[in-house]
Every structure is written in structure tokens, then in C-alpha cells.
Residue frames relative to the residue before (quaternion, step in Angstrom):
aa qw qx qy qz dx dy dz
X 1.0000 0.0000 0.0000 0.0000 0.00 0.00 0.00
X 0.5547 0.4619 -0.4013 0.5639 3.81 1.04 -1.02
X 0.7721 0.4353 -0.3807 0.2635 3.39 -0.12 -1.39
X 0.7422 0.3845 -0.3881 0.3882 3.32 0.70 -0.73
X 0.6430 0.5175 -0.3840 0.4138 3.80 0.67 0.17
X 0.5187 -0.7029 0.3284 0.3592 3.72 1.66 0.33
X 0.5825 0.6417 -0.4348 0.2446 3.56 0.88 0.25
X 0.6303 0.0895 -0.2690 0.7227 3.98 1.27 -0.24
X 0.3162 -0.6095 0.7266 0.0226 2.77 -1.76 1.05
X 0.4460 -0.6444 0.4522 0.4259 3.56 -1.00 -0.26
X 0.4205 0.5174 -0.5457 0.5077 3.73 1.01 0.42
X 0.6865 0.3189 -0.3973 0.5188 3.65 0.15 -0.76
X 0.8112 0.3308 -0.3931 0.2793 3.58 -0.46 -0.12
X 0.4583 0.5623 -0.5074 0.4651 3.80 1.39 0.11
X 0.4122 -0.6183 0.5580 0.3694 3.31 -1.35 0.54
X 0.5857 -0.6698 0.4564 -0.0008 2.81 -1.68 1.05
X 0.0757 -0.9030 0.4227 -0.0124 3.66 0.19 1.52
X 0.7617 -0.2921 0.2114 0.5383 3.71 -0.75 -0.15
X 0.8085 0.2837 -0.3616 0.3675 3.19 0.35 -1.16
X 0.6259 0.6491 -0.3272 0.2825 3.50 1.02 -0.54
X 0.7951 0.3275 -0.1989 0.4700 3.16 1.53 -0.11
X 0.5569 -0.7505 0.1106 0.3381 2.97 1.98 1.17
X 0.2613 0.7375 -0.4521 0.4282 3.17 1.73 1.09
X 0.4561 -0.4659 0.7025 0.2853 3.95 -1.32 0.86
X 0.5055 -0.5211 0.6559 0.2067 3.14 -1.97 0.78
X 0.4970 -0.4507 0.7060 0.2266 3.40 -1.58 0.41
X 0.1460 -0.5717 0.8026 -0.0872 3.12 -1.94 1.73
X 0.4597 -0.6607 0.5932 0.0149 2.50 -1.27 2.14
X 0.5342 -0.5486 0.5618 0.3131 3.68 -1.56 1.47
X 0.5168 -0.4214 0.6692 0.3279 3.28 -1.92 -0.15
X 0.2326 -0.8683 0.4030 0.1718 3.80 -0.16 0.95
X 0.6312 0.4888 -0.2524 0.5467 3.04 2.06 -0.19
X 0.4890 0.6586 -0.1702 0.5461 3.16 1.58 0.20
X 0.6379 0.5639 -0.0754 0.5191 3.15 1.30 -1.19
X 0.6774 0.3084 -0.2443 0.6216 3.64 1.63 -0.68
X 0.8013 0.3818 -0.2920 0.3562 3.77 0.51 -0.45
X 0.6814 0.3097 -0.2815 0.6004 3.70 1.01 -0.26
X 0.1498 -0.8497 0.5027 0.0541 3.27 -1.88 0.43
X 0.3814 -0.8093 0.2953 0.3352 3.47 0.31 0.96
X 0.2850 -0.7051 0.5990 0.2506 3.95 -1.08 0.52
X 0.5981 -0.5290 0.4204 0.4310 3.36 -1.46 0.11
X 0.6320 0.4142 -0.3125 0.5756 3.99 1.21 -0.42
X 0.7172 -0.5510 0.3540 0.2380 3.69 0.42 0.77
X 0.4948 0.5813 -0.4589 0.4546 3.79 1.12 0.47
X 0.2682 -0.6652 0.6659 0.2053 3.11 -1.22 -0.43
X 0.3211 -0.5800 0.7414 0.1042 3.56 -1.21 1.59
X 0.0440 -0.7257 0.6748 -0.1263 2.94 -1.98 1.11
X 0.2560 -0.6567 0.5515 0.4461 4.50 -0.54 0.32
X 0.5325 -0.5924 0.5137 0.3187 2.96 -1.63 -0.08
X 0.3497 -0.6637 0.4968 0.4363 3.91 -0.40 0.11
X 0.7249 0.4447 -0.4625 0.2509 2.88 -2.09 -0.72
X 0.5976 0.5804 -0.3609 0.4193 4.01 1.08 0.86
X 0.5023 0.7225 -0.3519 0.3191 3.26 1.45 0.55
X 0.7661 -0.1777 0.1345 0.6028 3.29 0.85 -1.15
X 0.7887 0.1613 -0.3484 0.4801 4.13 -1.36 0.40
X 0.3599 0.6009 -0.5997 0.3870 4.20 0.56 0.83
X 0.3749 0.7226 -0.5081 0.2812 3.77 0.67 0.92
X 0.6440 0.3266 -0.3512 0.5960 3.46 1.60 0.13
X 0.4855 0.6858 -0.4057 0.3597 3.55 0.84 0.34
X 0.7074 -0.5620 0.3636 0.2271 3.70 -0.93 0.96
X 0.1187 -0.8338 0.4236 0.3335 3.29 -0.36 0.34
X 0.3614 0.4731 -0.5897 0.5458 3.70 0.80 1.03
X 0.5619 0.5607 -0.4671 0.3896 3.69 0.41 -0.65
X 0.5749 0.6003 -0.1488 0.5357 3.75 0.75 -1.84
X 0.7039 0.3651 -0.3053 0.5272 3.69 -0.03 -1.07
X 0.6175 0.5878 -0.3393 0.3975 4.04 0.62 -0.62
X 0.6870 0.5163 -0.0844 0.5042 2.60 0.65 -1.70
X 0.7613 0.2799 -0.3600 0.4610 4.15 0.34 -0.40
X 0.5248 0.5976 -0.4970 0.3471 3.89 1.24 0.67
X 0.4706 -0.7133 0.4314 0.2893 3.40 -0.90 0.74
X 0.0686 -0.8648 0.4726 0.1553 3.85 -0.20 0.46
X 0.5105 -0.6224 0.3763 0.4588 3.76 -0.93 -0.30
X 0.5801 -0.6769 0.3867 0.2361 3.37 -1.30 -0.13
X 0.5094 -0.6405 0.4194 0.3930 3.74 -0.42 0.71
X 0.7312 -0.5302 0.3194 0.2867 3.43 -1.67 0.29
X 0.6799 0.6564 -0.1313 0.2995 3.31 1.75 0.05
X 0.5154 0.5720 -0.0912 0.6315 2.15 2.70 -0.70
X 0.6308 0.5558 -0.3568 0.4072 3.05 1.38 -0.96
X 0.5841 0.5223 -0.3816 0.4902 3.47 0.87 -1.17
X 0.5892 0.4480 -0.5071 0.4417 3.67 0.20 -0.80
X 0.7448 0.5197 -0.2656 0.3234 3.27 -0.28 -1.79
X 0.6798 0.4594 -0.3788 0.4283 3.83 0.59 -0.33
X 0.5039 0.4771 -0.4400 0.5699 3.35 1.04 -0.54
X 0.6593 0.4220 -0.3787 0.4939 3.99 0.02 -1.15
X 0.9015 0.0009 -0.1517 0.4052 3.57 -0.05 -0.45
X 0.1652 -0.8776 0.4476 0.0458 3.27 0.01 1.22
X 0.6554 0.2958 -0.3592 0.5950 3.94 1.11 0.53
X 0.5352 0.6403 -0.5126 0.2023 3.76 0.32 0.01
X 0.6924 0.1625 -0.1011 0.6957 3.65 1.14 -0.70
């Protein structure tokens, strides 16, 4: 009876997904990314340094104290790292 008076169509009654409602898909984070880098408020990205996990028992302890400070990342990572995280900055 509806159909034949023009009021549901079958477009109106499919559910209604991104593209159909003229929405951009969603870009998934790097999830392994997501745990090791951190965005600043000026668009870098804070990172630890390695080599502080395990056989650094002949290693200085000014060395050690360096080594547990979190530094930023070069301009190569960054470029990477935006692609991996594509809402953080």
C-alpha cells in the first residue's frame, strides 16, 4: 500500500552507511604506535630512548640517567608518525 503511493522506497529503508551519507571513512591509528610515541601541543612527538631494558650493568650511571629521558623525534619519524597517527596533531 506505502509502496504503491511513493512514500518508502528501498533507498530509504536500507541502512544508511558512511558512504551513503557522504561521510569520509575513518583512518585507523597505528596501535603500536599509539603506545610508543606521544603527541606535543607544537606538533612533535615525545618518545624513550632504548638500550634501558636489560645487560646496561656496565653502563655509567649518568649514562642510565640519559638514557631514562624521553626525547623528541627527528623529521623522519615525524613524517612517518603522522601517517601512523592520523588524529593526534
Amino acid at each position: 500500500m506505502f509502496a504503491a503511493l511513493g512514500v518508502f522506497t528501498q533507498s530509504t529503508l536500507a541502512p544508511l552507511g558512511q558512504s551513503a551519507r557522504g561521510m569520509a571513512y575513518k583512518l585507523k591509528s597505528h596501535s603500536g604506535a599509539k603506545k610508543r610515541f606521544f603527541p606535543t601541543s607544537n606538533g612533535n612527538y615525545k618518545r624513550w630512548q632504548v638500550g634501558l631494558r636489560h645487560l646496561n650493568q656496565s653502563f655509567s650511571a649518568e649514562r642510565v640517567n640519559r638514557l631514562s629521558r624521553m626525547v623528541l623525534v627527528d623529521n623522519t619519524q615525524k613524517k612517518m608518525l603522522r601517517r601512523a597517527l592520523p588524529y593526534s596533531c
